[in-house]
C-alpha positions in Angstrom: -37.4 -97.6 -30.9 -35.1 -98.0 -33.4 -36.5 -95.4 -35.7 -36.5 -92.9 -33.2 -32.7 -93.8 -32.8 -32.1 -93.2 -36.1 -34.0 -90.2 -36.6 -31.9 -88.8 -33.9 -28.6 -89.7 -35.5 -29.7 -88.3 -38.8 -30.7 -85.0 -36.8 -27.5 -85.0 -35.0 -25.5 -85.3 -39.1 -27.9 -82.6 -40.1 -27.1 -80.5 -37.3 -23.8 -80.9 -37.6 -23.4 -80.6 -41.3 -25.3 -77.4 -40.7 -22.5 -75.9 -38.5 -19.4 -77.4 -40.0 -20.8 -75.6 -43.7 -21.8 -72.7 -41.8 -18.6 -71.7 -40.6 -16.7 -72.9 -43.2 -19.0 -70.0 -45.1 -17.9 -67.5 -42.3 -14.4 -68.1 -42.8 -14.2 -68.2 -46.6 -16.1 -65.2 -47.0 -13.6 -62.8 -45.9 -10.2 -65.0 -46.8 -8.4 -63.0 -49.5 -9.1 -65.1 -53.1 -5.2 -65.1 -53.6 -5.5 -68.9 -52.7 -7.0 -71.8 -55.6 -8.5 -73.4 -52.4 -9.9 -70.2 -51.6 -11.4 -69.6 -54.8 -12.6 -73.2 -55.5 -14.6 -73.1 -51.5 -15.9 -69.3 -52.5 -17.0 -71.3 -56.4 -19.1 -73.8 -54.1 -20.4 -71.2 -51.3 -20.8 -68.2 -53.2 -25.2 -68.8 -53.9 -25.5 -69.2 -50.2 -23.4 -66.5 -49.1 -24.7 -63.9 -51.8 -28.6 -65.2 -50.7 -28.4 -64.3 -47.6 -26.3 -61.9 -47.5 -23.2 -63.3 -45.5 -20.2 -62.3 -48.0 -18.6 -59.7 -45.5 -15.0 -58.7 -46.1 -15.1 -56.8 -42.2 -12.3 -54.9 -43.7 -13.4 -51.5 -41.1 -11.2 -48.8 -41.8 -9.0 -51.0 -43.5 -6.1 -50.9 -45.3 -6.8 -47.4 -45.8 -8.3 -44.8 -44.6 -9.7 -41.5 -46.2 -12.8 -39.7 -46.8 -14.3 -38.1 -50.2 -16.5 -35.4 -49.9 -19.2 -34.8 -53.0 -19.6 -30.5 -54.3 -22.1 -30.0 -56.8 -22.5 -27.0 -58.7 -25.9 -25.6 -60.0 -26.5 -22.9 -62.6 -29.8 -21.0 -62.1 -31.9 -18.9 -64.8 -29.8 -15.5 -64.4 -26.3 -18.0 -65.0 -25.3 -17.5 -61.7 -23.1 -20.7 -60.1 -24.5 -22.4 -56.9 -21.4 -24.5 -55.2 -23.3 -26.8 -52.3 -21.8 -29.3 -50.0 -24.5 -32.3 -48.9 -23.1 -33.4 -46.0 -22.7 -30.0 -44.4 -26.8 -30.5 -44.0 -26.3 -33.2 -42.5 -27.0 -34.3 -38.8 -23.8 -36.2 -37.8 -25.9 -38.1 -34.9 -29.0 -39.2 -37.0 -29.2 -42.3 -39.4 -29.3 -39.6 -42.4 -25.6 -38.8 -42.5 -24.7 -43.0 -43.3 -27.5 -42.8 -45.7 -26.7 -40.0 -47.1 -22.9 -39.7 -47.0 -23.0 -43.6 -48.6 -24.8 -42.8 -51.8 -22.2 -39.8 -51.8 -20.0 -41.4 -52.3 -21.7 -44.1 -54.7 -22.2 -40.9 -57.2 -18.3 -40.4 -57.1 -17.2 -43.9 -57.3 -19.6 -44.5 -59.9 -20.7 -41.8 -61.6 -21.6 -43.9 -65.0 -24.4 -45.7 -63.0 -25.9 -42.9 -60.9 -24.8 -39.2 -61.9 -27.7 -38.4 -64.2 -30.2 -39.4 -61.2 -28.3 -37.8 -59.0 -28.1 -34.8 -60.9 -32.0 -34.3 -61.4 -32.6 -35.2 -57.8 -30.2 -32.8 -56.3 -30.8 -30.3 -58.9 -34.8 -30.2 -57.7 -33.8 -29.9 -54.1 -31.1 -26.9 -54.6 -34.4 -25.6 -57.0 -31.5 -24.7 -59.7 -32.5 -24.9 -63.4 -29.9 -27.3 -64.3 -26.5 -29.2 -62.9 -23.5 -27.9 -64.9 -21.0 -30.4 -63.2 -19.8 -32.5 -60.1 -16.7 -31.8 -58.5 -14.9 -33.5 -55.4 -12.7 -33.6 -53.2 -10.3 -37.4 -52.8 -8.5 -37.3 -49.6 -8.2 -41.2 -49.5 -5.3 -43.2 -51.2 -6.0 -45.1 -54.4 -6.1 -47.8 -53.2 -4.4 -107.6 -37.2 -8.1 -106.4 -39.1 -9.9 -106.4 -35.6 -7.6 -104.5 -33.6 -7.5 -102.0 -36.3 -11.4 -101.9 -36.3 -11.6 -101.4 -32.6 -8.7 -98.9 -32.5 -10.9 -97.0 -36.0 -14.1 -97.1 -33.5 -12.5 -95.9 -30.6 -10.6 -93.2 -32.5 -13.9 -92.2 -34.2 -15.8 -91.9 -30.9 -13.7 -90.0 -29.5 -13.7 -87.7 -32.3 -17.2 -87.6 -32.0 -17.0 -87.2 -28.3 -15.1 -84.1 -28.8 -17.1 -82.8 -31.8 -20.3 -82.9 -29.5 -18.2 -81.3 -27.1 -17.4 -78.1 -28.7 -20.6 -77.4 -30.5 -23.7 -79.2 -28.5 -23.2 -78.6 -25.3 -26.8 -78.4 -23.4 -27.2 -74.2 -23.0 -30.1 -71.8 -22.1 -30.8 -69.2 -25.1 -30.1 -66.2 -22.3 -27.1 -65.0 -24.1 -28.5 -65.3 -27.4 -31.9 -63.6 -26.7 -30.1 -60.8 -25.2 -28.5 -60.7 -28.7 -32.3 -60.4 -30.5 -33.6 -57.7 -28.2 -30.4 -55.4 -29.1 -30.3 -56.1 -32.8 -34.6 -56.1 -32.7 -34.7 -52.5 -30.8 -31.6 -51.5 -33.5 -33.6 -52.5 -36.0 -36.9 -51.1 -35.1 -34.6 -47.4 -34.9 -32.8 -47.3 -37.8 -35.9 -48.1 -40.1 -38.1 -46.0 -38.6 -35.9 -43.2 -39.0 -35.8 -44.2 -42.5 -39.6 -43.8 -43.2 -39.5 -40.2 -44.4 -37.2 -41.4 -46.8 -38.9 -44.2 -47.9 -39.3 -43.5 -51.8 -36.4 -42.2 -51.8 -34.0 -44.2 -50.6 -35.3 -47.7 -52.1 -38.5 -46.7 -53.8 -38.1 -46.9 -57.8 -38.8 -42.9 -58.4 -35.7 -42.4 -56.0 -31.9 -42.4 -56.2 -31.5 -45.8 -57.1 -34.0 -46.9 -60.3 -34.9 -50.5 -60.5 -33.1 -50.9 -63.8 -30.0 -50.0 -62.8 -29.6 -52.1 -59.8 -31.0 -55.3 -61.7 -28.3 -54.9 -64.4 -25.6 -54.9 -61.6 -27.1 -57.7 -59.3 -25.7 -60.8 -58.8 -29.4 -63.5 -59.6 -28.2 -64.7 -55.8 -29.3 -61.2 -54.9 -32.6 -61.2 -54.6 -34.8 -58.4 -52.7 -39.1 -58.3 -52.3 -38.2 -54.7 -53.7 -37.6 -55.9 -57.0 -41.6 -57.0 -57.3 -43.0 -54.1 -55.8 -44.9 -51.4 -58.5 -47.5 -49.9 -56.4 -46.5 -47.2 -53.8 -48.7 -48.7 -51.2 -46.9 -52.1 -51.8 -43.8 -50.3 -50.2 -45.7 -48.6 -47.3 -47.3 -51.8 -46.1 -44.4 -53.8 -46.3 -42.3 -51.3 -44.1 -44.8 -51.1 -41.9 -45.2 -54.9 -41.3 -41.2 -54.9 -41.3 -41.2 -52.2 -38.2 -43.9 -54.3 -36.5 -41.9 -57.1 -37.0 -38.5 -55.6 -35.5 -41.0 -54.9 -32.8 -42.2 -58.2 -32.0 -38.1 -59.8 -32.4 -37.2 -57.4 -30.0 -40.3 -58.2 -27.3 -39.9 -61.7 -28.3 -43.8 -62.4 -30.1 -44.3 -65.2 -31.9 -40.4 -65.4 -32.7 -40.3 -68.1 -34.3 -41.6 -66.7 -37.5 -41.3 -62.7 -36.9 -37.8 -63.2 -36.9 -37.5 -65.1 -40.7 -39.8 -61.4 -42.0 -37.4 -59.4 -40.7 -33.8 -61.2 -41.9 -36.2 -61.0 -45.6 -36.6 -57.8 -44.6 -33.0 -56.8 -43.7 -31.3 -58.4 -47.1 -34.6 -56.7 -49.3 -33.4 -53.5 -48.1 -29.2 -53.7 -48.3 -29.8 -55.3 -52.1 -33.0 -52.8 -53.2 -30.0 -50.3 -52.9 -26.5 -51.5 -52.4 -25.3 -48.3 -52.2 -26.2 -48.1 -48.8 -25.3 -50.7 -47.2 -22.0 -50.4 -45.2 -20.5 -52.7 -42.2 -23.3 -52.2 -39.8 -25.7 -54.3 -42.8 -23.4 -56.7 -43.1 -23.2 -57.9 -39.2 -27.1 -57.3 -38.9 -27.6 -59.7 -41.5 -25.4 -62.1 -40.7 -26.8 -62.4 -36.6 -30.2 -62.5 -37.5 -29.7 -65.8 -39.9 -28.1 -67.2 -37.0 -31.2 -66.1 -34.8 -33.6 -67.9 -37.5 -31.9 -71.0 -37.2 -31.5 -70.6 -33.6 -34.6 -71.6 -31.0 -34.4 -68.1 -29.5 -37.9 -66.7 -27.9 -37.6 -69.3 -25.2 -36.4 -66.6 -22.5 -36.8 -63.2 -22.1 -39.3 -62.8 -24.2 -43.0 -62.3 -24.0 -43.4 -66.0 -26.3 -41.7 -67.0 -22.4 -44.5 -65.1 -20.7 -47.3 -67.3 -22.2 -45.1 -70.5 -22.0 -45.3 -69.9 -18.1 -48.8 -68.8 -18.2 -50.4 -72.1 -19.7 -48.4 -74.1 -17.0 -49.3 -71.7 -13.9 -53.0 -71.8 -15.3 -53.3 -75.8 -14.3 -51.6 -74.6 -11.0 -50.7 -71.5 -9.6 -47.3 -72.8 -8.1 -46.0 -74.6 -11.1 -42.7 -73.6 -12.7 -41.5 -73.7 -16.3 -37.9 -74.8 -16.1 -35.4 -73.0 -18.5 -35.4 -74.3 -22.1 -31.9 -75.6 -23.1 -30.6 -78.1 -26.0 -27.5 -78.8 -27.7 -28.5 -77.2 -30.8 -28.7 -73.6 -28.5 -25.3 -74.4 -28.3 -24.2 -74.5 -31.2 -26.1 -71.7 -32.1 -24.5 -69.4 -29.9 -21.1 -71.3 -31.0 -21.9 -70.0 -34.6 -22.4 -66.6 -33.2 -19.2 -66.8 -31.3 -17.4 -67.5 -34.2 -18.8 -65.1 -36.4 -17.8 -62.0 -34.0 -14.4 -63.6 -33.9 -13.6 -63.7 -37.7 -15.2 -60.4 -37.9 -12.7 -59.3 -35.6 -9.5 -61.1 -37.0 -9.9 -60.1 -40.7 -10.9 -56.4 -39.7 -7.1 -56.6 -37.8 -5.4 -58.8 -41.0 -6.6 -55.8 -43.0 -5.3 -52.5 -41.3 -2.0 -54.4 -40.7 -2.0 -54.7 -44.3 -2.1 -50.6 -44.5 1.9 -48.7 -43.8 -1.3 -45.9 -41.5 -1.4 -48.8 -39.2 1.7 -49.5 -39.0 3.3 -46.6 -38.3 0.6 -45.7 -35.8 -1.1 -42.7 -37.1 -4.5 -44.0 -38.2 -6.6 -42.9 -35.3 -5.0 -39.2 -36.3 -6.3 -39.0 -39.7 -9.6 -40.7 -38.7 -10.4 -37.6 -37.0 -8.7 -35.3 -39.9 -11.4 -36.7 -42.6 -14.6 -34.2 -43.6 -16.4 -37.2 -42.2 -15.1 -37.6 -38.3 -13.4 -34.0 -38.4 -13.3 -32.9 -34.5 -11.2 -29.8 -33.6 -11.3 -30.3 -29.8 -10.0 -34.3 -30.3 -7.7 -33.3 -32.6 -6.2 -30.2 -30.3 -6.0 -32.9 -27.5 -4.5 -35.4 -29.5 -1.8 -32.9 -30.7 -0.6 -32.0 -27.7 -0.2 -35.8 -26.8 0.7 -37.7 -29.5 1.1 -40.6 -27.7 -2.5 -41.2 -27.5 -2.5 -41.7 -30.9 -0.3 -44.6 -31.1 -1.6 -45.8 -28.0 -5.3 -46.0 -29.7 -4.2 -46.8 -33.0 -1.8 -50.1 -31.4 -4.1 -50.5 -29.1 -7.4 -51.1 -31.3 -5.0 -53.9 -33.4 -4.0 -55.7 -30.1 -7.6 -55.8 -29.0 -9.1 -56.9 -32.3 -6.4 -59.5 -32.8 -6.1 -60.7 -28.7 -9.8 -61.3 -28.8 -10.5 -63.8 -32.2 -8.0 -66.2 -29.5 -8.6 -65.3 -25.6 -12.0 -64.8 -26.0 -12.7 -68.4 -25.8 -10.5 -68.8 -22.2 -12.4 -68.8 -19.4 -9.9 -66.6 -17.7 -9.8 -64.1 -20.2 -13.2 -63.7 -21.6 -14.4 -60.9 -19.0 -11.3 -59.0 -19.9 -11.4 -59.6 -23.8 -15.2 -59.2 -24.0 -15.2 -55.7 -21.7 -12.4 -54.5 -24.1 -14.5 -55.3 -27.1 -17.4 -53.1 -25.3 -14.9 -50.2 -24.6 -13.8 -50.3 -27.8 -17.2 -50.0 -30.1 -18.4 -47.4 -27.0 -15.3 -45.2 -27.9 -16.6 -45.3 -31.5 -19.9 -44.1 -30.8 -18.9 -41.4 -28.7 -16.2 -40.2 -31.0 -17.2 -41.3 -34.4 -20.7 -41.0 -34.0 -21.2 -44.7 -35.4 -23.7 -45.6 -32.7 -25.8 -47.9 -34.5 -22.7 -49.8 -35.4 -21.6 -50.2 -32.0 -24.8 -51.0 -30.2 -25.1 -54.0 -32.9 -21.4 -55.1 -32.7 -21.8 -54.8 -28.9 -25.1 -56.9 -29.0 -23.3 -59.7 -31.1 -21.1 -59.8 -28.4 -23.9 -60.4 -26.0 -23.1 -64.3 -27.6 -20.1 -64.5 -25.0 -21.4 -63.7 -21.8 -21.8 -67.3 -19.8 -25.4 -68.0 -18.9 -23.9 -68.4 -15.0 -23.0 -64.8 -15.1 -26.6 -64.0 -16.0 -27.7 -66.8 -13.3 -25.2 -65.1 -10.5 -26.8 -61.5 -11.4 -30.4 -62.6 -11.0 -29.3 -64.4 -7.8 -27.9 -60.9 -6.3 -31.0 -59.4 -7.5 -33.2 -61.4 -5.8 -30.8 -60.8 -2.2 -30.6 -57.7 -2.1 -34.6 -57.2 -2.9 -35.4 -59.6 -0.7 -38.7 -62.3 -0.7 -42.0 -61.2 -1.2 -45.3 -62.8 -0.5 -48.7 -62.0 -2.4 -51.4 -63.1 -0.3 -54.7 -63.2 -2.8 -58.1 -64.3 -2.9 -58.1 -67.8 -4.5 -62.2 -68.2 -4.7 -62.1 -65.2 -7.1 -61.6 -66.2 -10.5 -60.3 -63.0 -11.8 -58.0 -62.4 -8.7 -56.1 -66.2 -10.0 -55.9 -65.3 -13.3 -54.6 -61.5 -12.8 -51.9 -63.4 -9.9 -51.0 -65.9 -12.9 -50.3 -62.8 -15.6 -48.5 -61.4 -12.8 -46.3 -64.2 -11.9 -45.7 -64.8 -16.0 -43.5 -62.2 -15.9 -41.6 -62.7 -12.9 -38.9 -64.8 -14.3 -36.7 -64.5 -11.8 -39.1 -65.9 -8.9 -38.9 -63.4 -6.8 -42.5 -63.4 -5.2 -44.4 -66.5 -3.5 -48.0 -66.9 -3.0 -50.3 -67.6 -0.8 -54.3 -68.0 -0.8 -55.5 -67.0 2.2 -58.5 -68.9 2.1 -56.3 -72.6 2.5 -53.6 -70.8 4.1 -54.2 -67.9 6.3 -51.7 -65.5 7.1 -50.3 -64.3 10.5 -50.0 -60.8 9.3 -52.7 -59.8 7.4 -56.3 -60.6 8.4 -59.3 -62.4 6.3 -61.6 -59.2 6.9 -58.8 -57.1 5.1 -58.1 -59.4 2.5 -61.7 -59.6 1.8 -61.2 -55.6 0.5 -57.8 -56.1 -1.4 -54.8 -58.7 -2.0 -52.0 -57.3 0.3 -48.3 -58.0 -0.1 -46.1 -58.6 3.1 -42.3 -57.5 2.9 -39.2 -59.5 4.7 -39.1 -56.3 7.8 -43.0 -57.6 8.6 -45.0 -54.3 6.7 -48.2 -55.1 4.6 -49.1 -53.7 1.3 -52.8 -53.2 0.2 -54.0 -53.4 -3.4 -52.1 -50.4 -5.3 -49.7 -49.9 -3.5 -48.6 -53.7 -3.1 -48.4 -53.3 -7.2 -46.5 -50.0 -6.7 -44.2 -51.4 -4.7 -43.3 -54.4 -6.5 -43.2 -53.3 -10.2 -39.8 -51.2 -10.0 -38.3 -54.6 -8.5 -39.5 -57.2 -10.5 -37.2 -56.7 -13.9 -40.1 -58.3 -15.5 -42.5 -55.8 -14.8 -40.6 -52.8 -15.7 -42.8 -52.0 -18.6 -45.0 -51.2 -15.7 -43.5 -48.3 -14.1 -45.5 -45.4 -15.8 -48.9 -46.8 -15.0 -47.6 -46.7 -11.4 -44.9 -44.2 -11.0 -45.5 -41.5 -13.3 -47.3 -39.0 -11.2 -50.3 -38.1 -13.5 -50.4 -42.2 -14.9 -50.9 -43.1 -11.3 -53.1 -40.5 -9.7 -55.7 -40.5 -12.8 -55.3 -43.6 -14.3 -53.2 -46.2 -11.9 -55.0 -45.5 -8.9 -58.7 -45.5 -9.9 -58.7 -48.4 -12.0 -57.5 -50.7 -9.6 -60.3 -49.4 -7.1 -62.3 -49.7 -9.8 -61.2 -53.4 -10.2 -61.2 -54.5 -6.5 -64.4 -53.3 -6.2 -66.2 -55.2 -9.5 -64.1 -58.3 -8.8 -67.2 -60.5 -8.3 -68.9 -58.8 -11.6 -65.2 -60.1 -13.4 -64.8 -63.4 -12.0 -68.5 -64.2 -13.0 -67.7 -62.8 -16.7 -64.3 -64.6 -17.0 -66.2 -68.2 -15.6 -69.1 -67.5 -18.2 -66.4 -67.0 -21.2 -64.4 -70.1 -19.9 -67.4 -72.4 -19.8 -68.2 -71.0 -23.5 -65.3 -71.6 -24.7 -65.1 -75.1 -23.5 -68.8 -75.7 -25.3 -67.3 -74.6 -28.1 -64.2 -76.8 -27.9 -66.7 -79.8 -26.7 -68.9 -79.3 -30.3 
């Protein structure tokens, strides 16, 4: 007894040392070094911040803003002059253009390091004989001893009343799972679209050689690149990083899929820092807090065969929701993190006269990079919509780092954060961006909102009652898969061979499980499935097997019938693989 008391206090100093140095990393990392606190906390912090990747200025479109657009010039065989412009081949909605347009860039910021592979690389594509010289074009700025004992104790419990207050509070990982399917699916996108480009873009044969980006590494930086020499070494690794994203997003085996792909997501940013830009930085820095977090526990197929194991030792068992304190202070570290990123991104455009004077949004859209005639012809004609955006983008970013912890004001703060990063996909074509600043933000919705939602789901679908066949092996274990995934609990059960029903008679139920809706109306076999796929959210990833005309008719349809009618055949197999497996266990 009075280890395990211990062992929870050191957990609970653990935890909380974890937290208190966790954000005290988020906040440094940004702070400007013009402080000798600053720079003595950066002196300490600096290994874990470079490690995994947290060192984020979130400095957006701040204090300047400009654009620099790389010309190359190639003289063929005959000494004729080839002028090309990259980015004009460029898709503006595909992954390409950020690749792309960063190592641009890189080649005119630092054309020491990588105009001689840039050159040969570019000279092969434009099939020139040679590259004569680069030129571009800089549009952006340069820029008594008792008493006092008690009174210590009370003080200090009180403190640590508070402390447990703020950061472990018991909550369900709903908001923060939300959070790893977003940045999982974003993931998944964004490299995949990258495979073509594989070798190029981090392989050591492409734009960035291994030698160069070891001599300017920090030895904090580390990346599985750097021990790669075989070509296949990169291929399987990406492809295990992909399946990976995969799994964080479905939520399989979480708890170690998710540690491959934060390796995976700092290998990539420091194989070729080039490339990285904001949308690398935030990524990074959610999916630490993802691995330390317990995530998987909802939403998630890990959830699915959590539920399964207890509905297997009875049909009507539930799983209640998992929730601790350290959930909590998870999703307080998340919190927090969207926060900062918000309130340095608005220190640093105020630090910029473009801000001020309200005319940033205008030369956004004037750059080579976001240049849109129809905005601009809009904007021109009223003007005010430029202050208006530009002011407006400030007040938001600065209003939400302090309302968004009200209870009042978080629905308004947290729908102006979404209208915000949606108005920069749609007119900046920074989508993947926005979809993971959007999904960070996923950290502030209350897990009562969630809880309400499900609630009005479930009322306006109404109950539903599976009646199966509960001496058929393989009808109980197909009705405990199916239950798995409705988390919401919108169907009951009942075997009709303790409990028969008023509706639906044994001699039918001996053909097919039927399900009976609230107006009275029975459902046979298929089309019971058919009808409650679409409305359990769980079983979405159902619909084309049963909705999807030619799925249904050839595929859906048949091998149910199939199925109803080989039941016995199945139940027998299942029992005989059971029994096996318990010999097995026995031995």
């Amino acid at each position: 007894m009075i280890w395990h008391r211990w062992r929870q206090r050191l957990t609970y100093f653990v935890m909380s040392a974890f937290v208190a140095w966790h954000t005290l990393a988020m906040v440094i990392a940004p702070a400007p070094d013009s402080s000798v606190l600053v720079r003595t906390l950066r002196a300490a912090l600096q290994p874990y911040l470079t490690l995994f990747r947290l060192d984020n200025p979130w400095n957006f479109f701040a204090p300047t803003i400009g654009g620099a657009q790389l010309r190359y010039s190639v003289e063929d065989a005959a000494g004729t002059h080839h002028i090309y412009t990259p980015t004009e081949q460029l898709n503006w909605f595909h992954p390409d253009f950020i690749w792309f347009r960063d190592w641009h860039y890189a080649i005119i910021d630092n054309p020491e390091l990588y105009a001689d592979r840039a050159g040969a690389l570019l000279c092969r594509k434009s099939h020139g004989s040679r590259v004569r010289r680069c030129e571009y074009r800089e549009d952006r700025p340069m820029s008594g001893p008792v008493t006092l004992t008690c009174f210590a104790r009370d003080r200090f419990a009180e403190l640590g009343r508070a402390w447990s207050q703020v950061w472990f509070q018991d909550s369900p990982t709903s908001p923060l799972e939300l959070t790893r399917i977003g940045v999982g699916a974003a993931l998944l996108l964004h490299y995949a679209l990258a495979t073509p480009h594989l070798f190029d873009l981090w392989g050591d044969a492409g734009w960035m050689p291994r030698n160069v980006v070891l001599m300017i590494r920090d030895p904090w930086m580390q990346s599985v690149f750097y021990y790669f020499g075989a070509p296949w070494e990169w291929v399987a690794f990406h492809g295990l990083f992909l399946l990976c994203c995969a799994a964080l997003m479905v939520g399989w085996r979480t708890c170690w899929v998710k540690w491959i792909v934060l390796v995976g997501q700092i290998s990539y940013d420091y194989r070729n820092p080039t490339l990285t830009y904001g949308v690398d930085w935030i990524a990074a820095s959610l999916l630490f807090i993802l691995c330390v977090a317990p995530v998987g526990r909802a939403l998630s197929l890990d959830r699915v065969r959590a539920v399964r194991a207890v509905k297997v030792k009875e049909l009507d068992a539930r799983l209640p929701p998992y929730s601790s304190g350290w959930v909590g202070a998870c999703t307080r570290l998340m919190q927090i993190q969207m926060a900062v990123a918000f309130f340095y991104s608005a220190i640093s455009k105020l630090g910029a006269n473009i801000w001020w004077s309200g005319d940033a949004v205008w030369t956004v859209f004037t750059i080579d990079e976001y240049y849109n005639k129809i905005i601009l012809d809009a904007l021109a004609s009223h003007y005010w919509l430029v202050n208006l955006a530009t002011y407006g983008t400030i007040l938001i970013e600065i209003a939400f780092s302090f309302l968004i912890w009200q209870r009042s004001t978080r629905p308004y703060l947290l729908a102006a954060a979404i209208f915000l990063h949606l108005q920069f996909a749609l007119l900046m074509g920074l989508f993947y961006f926005s979809f993971v600043m959007i999904m960070g933000h996923m950290s502030f919705v209350r897990p009562e909102w969630l809880t309400r939602l499900g609630v009005a789901w479930k009322r306006t679908i109404g109950e539903m009652e599976m009646i199966y066949d509960g001496r058929c092996g393989f009808c109980v274990r197909s009705m405990v898969w199916f239950l798995a995934f409705d988390g919401l609990g919108q169907i009951k059960t009942r075997n009709f061979r303790t409990d028969p029903s008023l509706i639906v008679s044994d001699a039918q139920m001996e053909k097919a499980l039927y399900l009976v809706l609230p107006d009275g109306r029975a459902l046979p076999g298929f089309e019971a499935y058919r009808y409650v796929v679409p409305r359990v959210p769980g079983l979405w990833w159902q619909v084309p097997l049963f909705h999807v005309p030619v799925l249904s008719r050839l595929v859906g349809h048949p091998l149910y019938n199939w199925i109803a009618s080989h039941r016995s055949l199945l139940s027998s197999m299942g029992s005989r693989a059971v029994a096996g497996a318990s010999r097995q266990q026995e031995r």
